[in-house]
C-alpha positions, 0 to 999 in steps of 0.5 A: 424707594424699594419697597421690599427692603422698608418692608423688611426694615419695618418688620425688623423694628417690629413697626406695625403694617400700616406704616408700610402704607403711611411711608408710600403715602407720604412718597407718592405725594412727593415727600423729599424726605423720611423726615418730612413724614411727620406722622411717623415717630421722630425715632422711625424717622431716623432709623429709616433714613439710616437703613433705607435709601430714600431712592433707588436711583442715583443722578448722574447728569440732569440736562435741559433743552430750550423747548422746556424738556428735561433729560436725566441719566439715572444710575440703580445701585448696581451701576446699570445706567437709566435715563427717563425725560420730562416733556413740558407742553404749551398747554400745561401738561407735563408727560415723563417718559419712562424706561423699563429696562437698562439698555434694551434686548431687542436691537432695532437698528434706527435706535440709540438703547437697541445699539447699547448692551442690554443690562437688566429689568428695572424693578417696579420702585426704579420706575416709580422711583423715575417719575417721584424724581420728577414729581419732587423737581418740577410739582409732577408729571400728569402724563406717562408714557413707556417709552424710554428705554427697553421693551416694557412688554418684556418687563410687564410685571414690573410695569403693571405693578409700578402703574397701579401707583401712577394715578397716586401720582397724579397720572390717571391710568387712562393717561399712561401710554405702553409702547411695544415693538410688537411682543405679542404675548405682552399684547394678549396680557395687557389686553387682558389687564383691567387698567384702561392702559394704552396701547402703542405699536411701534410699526415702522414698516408694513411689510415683512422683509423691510420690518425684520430689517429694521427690527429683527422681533419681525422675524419671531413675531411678523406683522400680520399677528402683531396687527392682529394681537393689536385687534384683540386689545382694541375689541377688548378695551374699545380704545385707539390703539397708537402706530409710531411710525418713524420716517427714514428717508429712501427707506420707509417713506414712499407713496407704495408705502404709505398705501401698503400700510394703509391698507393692513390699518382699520381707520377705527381701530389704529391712529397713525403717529409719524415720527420724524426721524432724530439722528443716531449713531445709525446709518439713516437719515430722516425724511424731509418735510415734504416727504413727511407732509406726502405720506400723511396725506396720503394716510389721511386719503385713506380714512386714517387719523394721522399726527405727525410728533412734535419732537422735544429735547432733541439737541440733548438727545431726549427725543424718541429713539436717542436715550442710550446714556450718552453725554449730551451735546449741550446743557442749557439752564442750571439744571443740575444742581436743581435735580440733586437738591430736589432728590438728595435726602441724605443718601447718596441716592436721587 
C-alpha cells in the first residue's frame, strides 16, 4: 500500500503513530484486507478502507505456465504497466521476481522491456506491494530476485527501502538477488550498503565492441570498470558476485569467446550463470545445446563455476528478457480469477 498516504490519513484521524506500525505489520503478514486487522478499531477499519487502497497496484491479467510459474501484469494508479513472476521449484522454494521500473531506459537489444518505452521509477510500496500480491495468493515467496523489469541500480532508493521489509516477508536479505546491467555507481553504493544483498551482472559479452552492441550502457560504463566495481563489492561483502550471460547463437557463443571471458573472470570472485536464450521481438536467436554444453565446458576448464538456468514460464513470456506487458501466448489453469480474489479488498486495486 502507500505508505505515505496512511501516514498522512492516520495523522488526519489524529491516530497515534504506532498505528502506522501495526496496519504494516498486519500487511507484511499478508493480511487481505483492512479488515481483518483486528487490533484496529472497528471505526479505523472502516475509515481506512474508505480513504486508503489497500494496494498500489491494480491486476490486469494473471497467467500460469505448466511448469508451475505465474505471470502477472500489474497496472500502478497512474496506467504505468508492471509485470513481476512467481517461480515454483521441485524443491519448495517460491522466488518472485521482480520490477523496479515500468519499462526500462536502458534499451539492450536482445530484451523485451529494453524495446518498450520507458515510463517511470516504481515506489518503493509498488515493489513491495508485487511480492504481498503473491504472498496473499500462493502462502509467499521465500526467494527474491530483481530481475523484472528496468535497472534496479537506477532506482536504489526505492529498491533499498522495499528491501528493508523483504525479511518480514519472509525472504531473508541474503536471498534477495539485484541484477544490474553494470551501472557502476549503483555498484559502489550497494557495496557499500550494510544489507548482505546479492550481486548479479548481467555481462553477456566480454569484449567492448560486442558488449556496446548489445548493450549500449557499454559505452558509458565499459567492462574493465564494471568488472572492477564488481571486485570492489566482492572485497567488501566477501559474497560471489553472479554474471548472467545470455547465449545468442553466431553472436556471443564461440570457443574465443568463451575463453575471453574466462579470461577477465576470477574463479573466486565471479560464478558464471549462462542463460538460454528466450525468443523476443529481436533478431536473435538462441544457442543450441551443444553450443551451450561447449562453452560451459570450456568455462568449467578454466577454474570457473558455471550453471546453466533452467528457464520457466517461457511459453507465457515470463522467462528472462521477455516481461514487456504483452498478452501472452497461452493461459493454463483458472488463475485469474484467483489473483482478483486473493488481492481485491474493496478497492479496485490488487
Amino acid at each position: 500500500m502507500d505508505l505515505a498516504l496512511l501516514e498522512r490519513t492516520l495523522n488526519e484521524l489524529r491516530e497515534p503513530s504506532y498505528r502506522a506500525r501495526q496496519v504494516l505489520g498486519w500487511t507484511l503478514r499478508g493480511a487481505p484486507s483492512f479488515a481483518e486487522m483486528t487490533n484496529l478499531p472497528s471505526r479505523l477499519r472502516a475509515e481506512l478502507t474508505a480513504r486508503v487502497p489497500f494496494s498500489t497496484l491494480a491486476v490486469q491479467r494473471c497467467s500460469q505456465a505448466r511448469d508451475g510459474t505465474i505471470k502477472v501484469l500489474f497496472c500502478t494508479r497512474d496506467g504505468r504497466p508492471v509485470e513481476a513472476v512467481l517461480m515454483r521449484f521441485g524443491d519448495g522454494r517460491q522466488s518472485v521476481c521482480i520490477s523496479s521500473q515500468s519499462g526500462c531506459p536502458l534499451t539492450c537489444t536482445f530484451c523485451a522491456t529494453g524495446q518498450m518505452r520507458f515510463g517511470r521509477n516504481l515506489t518503493a510500496s509498488e515493489i513491495i506491494d508485487q511480492v504481498l500480491h503473491f504472498k496473499r495468493l500462493a502462502g509467499g515467496p521465500d526467494h527474491a530476485v530483481f530481475m523484472g523489469m528496468g535497472e534496479p541500480l537506477l532506482n536504489l532508493d526505492a529498491v533499498l527501502e522495499a528491501s528493508q521489509h523483504l525479511p518480514e516477508l519472509g525472504i531473508a536479505h541474503r536471498r534477495v538477488a539485484i541484477s544490474t546491467v553494470g551501472w557502476v555507481p549503483g555498484i559502489k553504493r550497494l557495496a557499500a550498503e550494510p544489507m548482505p544483498l546479492r550481486l548479479a551482472l548481467s555481462l553477456h559479452a566480454a569484449e567492448d565492441p560486442l558488449r556496446s552492441e548489445l548493450m549500449p550502457v557499454n559505452e558509458r560504463y565499459p567492462v574493465a570498470e564494471v568488472l572492477a566495481a564488481c571486485r570492489d563489492y566482492w572485497s567488501r561483502k566477501r559474497r560471489r558476485v553472479f554474471v548472467e550471460y545470455v547465449m545468442l547463437a553466431d553472436v556471443n557463443d564461440s570457443y574465443p569467446q568463451a575463453v575471453a571471458l574466462a579470461s577477465v573472470l576470477d574463479p573466486r570472485i565471479f560464478k558464471v550463470n549462462l542463460i538460454p536464450y528466450n525468443p523476443t521481438a529481436s533478431p536473435y536467436r538462441g544457442s543450441s545445446r551443444k553450443a551451450i554444453d561447449a562453452f560451459r565446458g570450456e568455462l568449467q576448464r578454466r577454474g570457473l563455476m558455471v550453471t546453466v538456468r533452467v528457464e520457466r514460464g517461457r511459453e507465457i513470456d515470463a522467462a528472462c528478457g521477455q516481461l514487456a506487458a504483452a498478452a501472452p501466448q497461452k493461459t493454463y489453469g483458472a488463475v485469474s480469477g484467483l489473483a482478483r480474489s486473493a488481492s481485491h479488498s474493496g478497492s479496485s486495486s490488487g
